[in-house]
C-alpha positions as CSV (number, residue, x, y, z in Angstrom):
1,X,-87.6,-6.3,66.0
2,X,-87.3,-4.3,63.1
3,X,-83.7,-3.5,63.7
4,X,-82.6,-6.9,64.1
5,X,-84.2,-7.4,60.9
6,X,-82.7,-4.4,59.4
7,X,-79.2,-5.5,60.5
8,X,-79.8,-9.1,59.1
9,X,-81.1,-7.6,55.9
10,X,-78.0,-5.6,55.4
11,X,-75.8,-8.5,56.6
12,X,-77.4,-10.2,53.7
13,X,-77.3,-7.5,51.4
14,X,-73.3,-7.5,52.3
15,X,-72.8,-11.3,52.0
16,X,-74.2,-11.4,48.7
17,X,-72.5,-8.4,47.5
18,X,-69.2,-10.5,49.2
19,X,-70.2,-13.3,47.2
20,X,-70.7,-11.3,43.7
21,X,-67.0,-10.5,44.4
22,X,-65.5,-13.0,45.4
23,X,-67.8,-15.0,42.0
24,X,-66.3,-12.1,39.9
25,X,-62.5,-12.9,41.0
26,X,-62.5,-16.0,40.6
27,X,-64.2,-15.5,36.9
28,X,-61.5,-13.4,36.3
29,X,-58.9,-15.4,37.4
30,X,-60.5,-18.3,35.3
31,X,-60.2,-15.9,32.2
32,X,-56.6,-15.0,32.7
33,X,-55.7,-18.4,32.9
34,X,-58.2,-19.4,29.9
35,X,-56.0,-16.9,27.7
36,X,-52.4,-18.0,29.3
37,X,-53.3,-21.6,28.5
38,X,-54.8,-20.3,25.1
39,X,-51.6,-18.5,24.2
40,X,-49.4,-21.6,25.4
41,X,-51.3,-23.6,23.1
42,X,-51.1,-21.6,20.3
43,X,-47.2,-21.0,21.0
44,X,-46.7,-24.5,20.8
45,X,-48.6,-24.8,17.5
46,X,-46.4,-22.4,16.1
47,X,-43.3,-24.2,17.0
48,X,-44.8,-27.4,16.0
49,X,-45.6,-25.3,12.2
50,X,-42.5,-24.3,12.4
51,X,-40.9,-27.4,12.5
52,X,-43.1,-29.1,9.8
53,X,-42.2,-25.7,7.5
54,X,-38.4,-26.6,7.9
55,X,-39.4,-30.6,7.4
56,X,-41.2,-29.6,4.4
57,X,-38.4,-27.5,3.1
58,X,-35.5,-29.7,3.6
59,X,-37.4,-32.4,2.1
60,X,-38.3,-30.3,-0.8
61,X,-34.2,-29.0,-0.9
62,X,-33.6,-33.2,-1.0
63,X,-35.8,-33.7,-3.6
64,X,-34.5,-30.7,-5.7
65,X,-30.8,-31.8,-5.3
66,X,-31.6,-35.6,-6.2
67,X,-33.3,-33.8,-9.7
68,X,-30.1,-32.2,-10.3
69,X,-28.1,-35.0,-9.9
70,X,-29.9,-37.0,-12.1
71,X,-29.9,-34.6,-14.1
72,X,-26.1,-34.3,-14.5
73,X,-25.6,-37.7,-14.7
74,X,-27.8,-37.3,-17.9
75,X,-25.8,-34.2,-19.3
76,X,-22.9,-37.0,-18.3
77,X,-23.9,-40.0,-20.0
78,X,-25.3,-37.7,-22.9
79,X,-21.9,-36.5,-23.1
80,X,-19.9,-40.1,-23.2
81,X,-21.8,-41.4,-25.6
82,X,-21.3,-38.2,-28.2
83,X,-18.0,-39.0,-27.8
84,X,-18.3,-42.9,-28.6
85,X,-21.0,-42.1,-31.5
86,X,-18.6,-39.0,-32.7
87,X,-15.7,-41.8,-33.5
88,X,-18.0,-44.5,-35.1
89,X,-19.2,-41.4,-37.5
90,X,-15.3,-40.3,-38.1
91,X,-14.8,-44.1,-39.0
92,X,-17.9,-44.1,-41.3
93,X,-16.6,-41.1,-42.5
94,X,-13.4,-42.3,-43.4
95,X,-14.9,-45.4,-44.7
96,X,-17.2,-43.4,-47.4
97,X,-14.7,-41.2,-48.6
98,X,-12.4,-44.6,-49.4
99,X,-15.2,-45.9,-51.1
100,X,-15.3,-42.7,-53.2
101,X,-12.1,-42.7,-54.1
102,X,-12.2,-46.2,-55.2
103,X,-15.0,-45.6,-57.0
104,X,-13.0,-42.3,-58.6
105,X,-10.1,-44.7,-59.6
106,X,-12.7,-46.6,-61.2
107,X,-14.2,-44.2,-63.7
108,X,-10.3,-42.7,-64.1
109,X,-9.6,-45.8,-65.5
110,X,-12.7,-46.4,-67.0
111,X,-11.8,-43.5,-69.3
């Protein structure tokens, strides 16, 4: 009797030792696919960054461009009225300097 229970002792010894194993496999197997799904995931955050990045900077690109514009039409406008202002001083100008001279005739013949 004590060899039967020997042999079934061992049997069970073995079958647990199977099942510690077969437990430590499939843990392992769990981890690997733990990190491959991690990694996966992470991978797609980066190309999902990535993407916002290059939103972000072509937006930014837009806005800078649309400054510069603006900008020029400025220096533009800035620039067509010196030109319309420039004239109505030449004209005033001219005008004073008729007005002197009138007013130089004046005292000449004052005298």
């Amino acid at each position: 009797m004590s060899e039967s229970q020997s042999r079934y002792s061992i049997v069970e010894r073995l079958t647990a030792k199977k099942l510690d194993i077969i437990s430590a496999k499939s843990k392992i197997k769990m981890e690997i696919q733990k990190a491959q799904q991690s990694a996966e995931n992470f991978e797609k955050e980066i190309v999902d960054d990535k993407k916002a990045i290059m939103d972000n900077a072509e937006r930014e690109i837009k806005e800078l461009e649309s400054k510069l514009q603006k900008e020029k039409q400025m220096a533009k406008n800035l620039k067509e009225r010196e030109k319309d202002q420039i004239t109505m001083f030449d004209e005033k100008l001219v005008a004073i300097e008729k007005a002197l001279k009138q007013i130089e005739g004046i005292s000449q013949s004052a005298n």
